[in-house]
DSSP file (Angstrom, degrees, kcal/mol; ACC not computed):
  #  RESIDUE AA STRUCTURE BP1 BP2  ACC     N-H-->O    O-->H-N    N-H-->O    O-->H-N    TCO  KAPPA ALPHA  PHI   PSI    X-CA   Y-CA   Z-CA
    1    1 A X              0   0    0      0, 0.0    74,-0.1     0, 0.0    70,-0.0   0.000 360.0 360.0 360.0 129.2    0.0    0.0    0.0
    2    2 A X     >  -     0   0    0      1,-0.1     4,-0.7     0, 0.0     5,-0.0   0.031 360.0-107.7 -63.8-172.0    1.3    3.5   -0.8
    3    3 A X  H  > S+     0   0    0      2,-0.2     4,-1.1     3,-0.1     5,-0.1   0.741 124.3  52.0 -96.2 -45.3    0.9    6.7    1.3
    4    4 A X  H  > S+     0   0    0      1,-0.2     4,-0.7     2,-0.2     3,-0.1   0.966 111.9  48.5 -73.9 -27.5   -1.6    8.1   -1.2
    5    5 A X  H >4 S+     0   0    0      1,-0.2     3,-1.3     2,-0.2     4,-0.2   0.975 110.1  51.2 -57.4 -38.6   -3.5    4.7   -0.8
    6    6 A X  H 3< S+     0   0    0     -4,-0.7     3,-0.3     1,-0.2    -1,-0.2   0.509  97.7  66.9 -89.1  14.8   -3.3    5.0    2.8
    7    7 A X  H 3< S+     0   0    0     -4,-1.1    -1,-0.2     1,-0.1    -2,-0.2   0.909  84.4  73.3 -67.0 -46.5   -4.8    8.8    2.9
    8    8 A X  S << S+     0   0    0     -3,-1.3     2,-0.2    -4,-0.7    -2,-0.1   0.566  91.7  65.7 -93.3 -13.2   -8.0    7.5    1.8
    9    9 A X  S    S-     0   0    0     -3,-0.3     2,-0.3    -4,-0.2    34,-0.2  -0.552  80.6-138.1 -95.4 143.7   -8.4    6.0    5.5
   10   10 A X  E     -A   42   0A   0     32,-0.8    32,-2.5    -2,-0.2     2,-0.3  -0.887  19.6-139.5-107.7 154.1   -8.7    8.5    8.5
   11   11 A X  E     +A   41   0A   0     -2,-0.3     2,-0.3    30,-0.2    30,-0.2  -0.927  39.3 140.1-134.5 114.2   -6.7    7.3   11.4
   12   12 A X  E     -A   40   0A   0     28,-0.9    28,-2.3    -2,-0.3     2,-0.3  -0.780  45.3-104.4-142.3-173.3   -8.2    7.7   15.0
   13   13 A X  E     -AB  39  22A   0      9,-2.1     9,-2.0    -2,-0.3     2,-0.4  -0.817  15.8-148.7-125.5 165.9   -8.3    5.6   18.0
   14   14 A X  E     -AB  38  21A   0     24,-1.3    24,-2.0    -2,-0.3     2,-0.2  -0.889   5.8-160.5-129.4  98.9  -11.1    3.5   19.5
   15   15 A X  E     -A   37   0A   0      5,-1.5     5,-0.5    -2,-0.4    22,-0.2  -0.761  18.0-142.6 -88.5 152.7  -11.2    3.1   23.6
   16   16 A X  S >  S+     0   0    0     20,-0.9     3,-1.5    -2,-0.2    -1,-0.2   0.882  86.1  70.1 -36.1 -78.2  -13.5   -0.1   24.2
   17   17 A X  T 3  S+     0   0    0      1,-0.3    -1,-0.1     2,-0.1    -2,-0.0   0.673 116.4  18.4 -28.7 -46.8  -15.0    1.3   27.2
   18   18 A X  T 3  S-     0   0    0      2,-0.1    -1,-0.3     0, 0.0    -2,-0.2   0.510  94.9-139.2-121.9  17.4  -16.9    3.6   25.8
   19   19 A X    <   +     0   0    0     -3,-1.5     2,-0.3     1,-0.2    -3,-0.2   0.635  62.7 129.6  28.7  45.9  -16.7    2.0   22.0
   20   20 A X        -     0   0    0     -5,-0.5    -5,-1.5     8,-0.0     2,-0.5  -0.683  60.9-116.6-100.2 168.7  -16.3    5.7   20.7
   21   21 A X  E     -B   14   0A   0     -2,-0.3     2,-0.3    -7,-0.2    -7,-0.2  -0.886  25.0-170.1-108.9 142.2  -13.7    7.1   18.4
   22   22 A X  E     -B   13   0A   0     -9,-2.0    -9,-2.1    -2,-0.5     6,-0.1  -0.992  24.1-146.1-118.5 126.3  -11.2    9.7   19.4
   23   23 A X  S    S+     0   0    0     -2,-0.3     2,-0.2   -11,-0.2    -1,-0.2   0.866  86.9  54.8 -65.1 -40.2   -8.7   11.7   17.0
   24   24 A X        -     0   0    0      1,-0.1     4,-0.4   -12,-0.1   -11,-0.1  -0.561  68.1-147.2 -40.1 129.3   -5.8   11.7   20.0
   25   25 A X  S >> S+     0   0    0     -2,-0.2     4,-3.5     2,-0.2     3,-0.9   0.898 103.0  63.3 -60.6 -37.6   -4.5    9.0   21.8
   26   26 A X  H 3> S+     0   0    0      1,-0.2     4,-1.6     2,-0.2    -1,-0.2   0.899 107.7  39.5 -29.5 -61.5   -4.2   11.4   24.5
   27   27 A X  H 34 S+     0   0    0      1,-0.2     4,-0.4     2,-0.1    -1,-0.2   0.714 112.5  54.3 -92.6  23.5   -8.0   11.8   24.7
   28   28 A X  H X4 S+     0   0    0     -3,-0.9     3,-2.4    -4,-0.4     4,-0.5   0.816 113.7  41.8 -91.0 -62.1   -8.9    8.2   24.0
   29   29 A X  H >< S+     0   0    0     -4,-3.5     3,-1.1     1,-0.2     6,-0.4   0.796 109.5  60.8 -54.3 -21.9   -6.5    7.0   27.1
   30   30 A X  T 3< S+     0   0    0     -4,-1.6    -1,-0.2     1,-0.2    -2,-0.1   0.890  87.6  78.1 -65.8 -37.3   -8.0   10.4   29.6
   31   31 A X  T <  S-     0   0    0     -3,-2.4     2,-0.3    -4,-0.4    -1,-0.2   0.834 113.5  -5.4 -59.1 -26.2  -11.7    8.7   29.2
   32   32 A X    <   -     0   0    0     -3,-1.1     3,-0.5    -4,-0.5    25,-0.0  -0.913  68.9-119.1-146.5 167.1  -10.8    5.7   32.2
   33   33 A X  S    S+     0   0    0     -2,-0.3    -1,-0.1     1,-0.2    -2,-0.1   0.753 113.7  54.8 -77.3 -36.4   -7.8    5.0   33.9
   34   34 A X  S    S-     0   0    0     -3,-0.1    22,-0.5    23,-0.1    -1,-0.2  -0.330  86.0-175.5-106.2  61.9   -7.7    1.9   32.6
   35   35 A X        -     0   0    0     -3,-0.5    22,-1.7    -6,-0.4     2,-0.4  -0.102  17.0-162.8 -58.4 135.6   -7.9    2.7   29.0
   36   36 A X        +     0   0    0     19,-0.2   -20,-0.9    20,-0.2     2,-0.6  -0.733  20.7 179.8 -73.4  76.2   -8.2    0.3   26.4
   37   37 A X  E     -AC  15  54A   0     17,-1.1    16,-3.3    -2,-0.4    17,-0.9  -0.599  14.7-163.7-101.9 117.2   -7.3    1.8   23.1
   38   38 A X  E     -AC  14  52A   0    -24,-2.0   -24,-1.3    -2,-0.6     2,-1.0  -0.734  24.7-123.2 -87.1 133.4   -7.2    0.5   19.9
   39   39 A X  E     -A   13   0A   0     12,-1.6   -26,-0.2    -2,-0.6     2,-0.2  -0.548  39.0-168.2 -19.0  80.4   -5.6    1.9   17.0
   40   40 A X  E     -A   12   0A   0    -28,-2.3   -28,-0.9    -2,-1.0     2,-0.4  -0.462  21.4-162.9-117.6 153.3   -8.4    2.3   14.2
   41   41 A X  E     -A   11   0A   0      8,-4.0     7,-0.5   -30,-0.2     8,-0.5  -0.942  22.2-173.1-114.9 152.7   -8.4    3.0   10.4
   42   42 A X  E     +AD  10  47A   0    -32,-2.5   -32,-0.8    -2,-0.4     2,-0.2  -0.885  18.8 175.8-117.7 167.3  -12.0    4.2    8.8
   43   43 A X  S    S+     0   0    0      3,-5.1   -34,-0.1    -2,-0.3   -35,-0.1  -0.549  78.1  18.4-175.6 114.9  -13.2    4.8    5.5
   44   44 A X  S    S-     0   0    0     -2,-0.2     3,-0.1     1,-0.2    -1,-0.1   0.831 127.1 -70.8  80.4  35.9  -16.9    5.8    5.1
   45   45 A X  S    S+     0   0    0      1,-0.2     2,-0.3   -35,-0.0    -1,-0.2   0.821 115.8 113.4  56.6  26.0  -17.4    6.7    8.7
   46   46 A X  S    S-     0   0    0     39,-0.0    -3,-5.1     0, 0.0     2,-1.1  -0.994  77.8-119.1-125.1 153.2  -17.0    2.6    9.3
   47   47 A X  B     -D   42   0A   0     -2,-0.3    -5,-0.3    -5,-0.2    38,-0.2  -0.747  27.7-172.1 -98.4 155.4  -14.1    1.5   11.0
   48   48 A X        +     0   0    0     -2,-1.1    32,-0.3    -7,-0.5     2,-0.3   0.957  68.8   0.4 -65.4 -59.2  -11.8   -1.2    8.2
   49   49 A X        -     0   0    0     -8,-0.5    -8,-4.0    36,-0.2    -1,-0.3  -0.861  56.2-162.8-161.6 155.4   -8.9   -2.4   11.2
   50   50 A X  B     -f   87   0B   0     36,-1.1    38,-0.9    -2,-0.3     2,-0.3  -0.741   5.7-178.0-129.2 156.0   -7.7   -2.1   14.7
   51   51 A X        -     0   0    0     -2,-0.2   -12,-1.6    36,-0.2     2,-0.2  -0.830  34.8-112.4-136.6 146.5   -4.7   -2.9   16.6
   52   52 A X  E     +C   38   0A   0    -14,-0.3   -14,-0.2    -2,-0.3     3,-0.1  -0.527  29.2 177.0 -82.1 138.3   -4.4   -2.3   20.3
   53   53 A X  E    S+     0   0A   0    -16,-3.3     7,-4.1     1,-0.5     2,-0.3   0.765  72.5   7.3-109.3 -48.2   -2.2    0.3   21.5
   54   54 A X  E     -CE  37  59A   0    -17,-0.9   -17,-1.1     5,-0.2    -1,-0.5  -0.994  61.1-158.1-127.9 148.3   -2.8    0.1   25.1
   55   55 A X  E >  S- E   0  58A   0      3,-0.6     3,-2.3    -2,-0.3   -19,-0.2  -0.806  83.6 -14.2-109.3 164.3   -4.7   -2.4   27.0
   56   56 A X  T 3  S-     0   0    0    -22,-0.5   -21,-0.3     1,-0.3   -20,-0.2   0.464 129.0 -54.9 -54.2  70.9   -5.8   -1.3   30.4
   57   57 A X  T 3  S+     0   0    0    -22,-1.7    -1,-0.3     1,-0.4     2,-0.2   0.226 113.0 111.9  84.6   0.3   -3.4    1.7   30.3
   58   58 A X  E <  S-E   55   0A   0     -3,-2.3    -3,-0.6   -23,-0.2     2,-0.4  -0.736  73.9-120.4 -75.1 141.1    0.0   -0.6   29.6
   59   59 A X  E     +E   54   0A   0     -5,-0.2    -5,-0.2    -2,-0.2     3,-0.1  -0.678  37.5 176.5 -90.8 166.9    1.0    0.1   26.6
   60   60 A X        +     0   0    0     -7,-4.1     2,-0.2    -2,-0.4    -6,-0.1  -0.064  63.2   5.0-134.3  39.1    1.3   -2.9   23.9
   61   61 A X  S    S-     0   0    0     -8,-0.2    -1,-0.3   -10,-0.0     2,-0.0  -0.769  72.6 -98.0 163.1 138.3    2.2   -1.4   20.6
   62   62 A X        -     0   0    0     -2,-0.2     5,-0.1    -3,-0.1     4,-0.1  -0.145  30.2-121.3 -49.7 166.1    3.3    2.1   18.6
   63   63 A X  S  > S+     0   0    0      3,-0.1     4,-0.7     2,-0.1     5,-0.2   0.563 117.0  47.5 -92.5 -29.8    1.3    3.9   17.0
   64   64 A X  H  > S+     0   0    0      1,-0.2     4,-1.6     2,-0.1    -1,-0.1   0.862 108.3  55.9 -94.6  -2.2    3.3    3.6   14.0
   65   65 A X  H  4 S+     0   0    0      2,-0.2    -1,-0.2     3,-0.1     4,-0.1   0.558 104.8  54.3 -73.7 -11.9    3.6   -0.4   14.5
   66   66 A X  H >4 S+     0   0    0      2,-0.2     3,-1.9     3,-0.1     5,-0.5   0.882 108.0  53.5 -84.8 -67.1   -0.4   -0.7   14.6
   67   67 A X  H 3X S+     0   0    0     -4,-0.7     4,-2.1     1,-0.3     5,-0.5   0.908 108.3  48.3  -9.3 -74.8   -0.2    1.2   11.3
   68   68 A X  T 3< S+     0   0    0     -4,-1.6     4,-0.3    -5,-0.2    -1,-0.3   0.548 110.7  46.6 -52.3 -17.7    2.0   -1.2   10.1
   69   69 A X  T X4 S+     0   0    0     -3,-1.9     3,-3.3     2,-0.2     2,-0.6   0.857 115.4  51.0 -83.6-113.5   -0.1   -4.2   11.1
   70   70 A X  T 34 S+     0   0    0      1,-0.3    -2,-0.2     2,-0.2    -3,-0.2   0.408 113.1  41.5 -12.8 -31.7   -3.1   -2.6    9.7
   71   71 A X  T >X S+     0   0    0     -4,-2.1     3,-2.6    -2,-0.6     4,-1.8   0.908 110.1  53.3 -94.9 -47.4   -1.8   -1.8    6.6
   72   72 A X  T <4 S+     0   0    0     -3,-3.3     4,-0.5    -5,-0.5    -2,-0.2   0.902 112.6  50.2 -39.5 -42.9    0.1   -5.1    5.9
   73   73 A X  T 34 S+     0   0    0      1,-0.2     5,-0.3     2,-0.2    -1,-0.2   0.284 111.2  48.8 -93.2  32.1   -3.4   -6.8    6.7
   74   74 A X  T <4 S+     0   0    0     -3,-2.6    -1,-0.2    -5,-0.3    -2,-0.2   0.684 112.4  47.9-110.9 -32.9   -5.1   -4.4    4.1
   75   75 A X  S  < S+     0   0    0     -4,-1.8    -2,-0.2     1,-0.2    -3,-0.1   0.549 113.7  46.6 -96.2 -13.4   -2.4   -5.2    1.6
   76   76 A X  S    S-     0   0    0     -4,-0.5    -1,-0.2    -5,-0.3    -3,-0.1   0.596 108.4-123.3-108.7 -11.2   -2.9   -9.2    2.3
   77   77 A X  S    S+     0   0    0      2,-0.2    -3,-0.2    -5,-0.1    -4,-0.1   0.664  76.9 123.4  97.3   6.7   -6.8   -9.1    2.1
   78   78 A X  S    S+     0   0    0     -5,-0.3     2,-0.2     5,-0.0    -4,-0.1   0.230  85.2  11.5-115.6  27.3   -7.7  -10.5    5.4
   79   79 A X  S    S+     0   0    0     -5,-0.2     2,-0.2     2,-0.1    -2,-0.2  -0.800  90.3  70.7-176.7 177.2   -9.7   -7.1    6.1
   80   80 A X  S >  S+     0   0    0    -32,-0.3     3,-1.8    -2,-0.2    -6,-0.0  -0.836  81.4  22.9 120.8-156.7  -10.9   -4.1    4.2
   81   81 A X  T 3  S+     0   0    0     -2,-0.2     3,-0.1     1,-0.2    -2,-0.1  -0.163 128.9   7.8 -19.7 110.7  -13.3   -3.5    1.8
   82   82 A X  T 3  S+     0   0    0      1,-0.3    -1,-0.2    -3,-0.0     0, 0.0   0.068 110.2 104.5 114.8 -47.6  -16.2   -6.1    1.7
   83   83 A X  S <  S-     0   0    0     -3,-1.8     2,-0.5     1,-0.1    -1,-0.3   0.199  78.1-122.1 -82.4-170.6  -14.8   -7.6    4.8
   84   84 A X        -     0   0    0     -3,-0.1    -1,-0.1     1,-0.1   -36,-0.1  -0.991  52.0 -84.9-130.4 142.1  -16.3   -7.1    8.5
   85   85 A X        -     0   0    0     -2,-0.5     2,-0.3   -38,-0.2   -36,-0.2   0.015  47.1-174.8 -40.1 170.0  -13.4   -5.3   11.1
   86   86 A X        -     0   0    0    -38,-0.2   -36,-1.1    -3,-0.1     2,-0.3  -0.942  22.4-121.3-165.6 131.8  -11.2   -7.2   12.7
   87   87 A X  B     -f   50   0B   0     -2,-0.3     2,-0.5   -38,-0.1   -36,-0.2  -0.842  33.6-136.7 -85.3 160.0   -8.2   -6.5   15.5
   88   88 A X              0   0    0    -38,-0.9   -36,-0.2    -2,-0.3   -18,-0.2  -0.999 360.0 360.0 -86.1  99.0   -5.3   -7.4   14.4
   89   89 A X              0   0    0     -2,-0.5   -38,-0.1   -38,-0.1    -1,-0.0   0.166 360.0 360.0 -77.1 360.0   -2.9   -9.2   16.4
């Protein structure tokens, strides 16, 4: 996947807890102490992939290695278009 392919996605985060989407990681983790945030791509206001970035406020991942995840499993087919989300693990 290029960079102009991956533009067509907006890139937010997703805390569990309150299964809303946040544009900071900063305000996804503020919402609980024990944040659980995933790493989200969208496209058509649905979101495509996840990856966790922190589970309950450890972190477990970059931000730019959930990227990388996400994009690798956009480029291999096993989510995207067509498909229903998925984390990535």
């Amino acid at each position: 996947m290029t960079k102009e392919q991956s533009k067509q996605y907006e890139k937010c985060f997703y805390e569990e807890s309150t299964k809303k989407v946040y544009k900071t990681l900063k305000e996804a983790k503020a919402v609980t102490k024990y944040a659980n945030v995933h790493r989200c791509w969208m496209k058509d206001g649905e979101i495509t992939a996840m990856h966790y970035v922190t589970d309950y406020g450890e972190p477990m991942c970059t931000i730019k290695k959930a990227d990388q995840y996400i994009m690798e499993a956009i480029d291999n087919g096993t989510v995207g278009e067509g498909k229903r989300c998925q984390v990535i693990v």
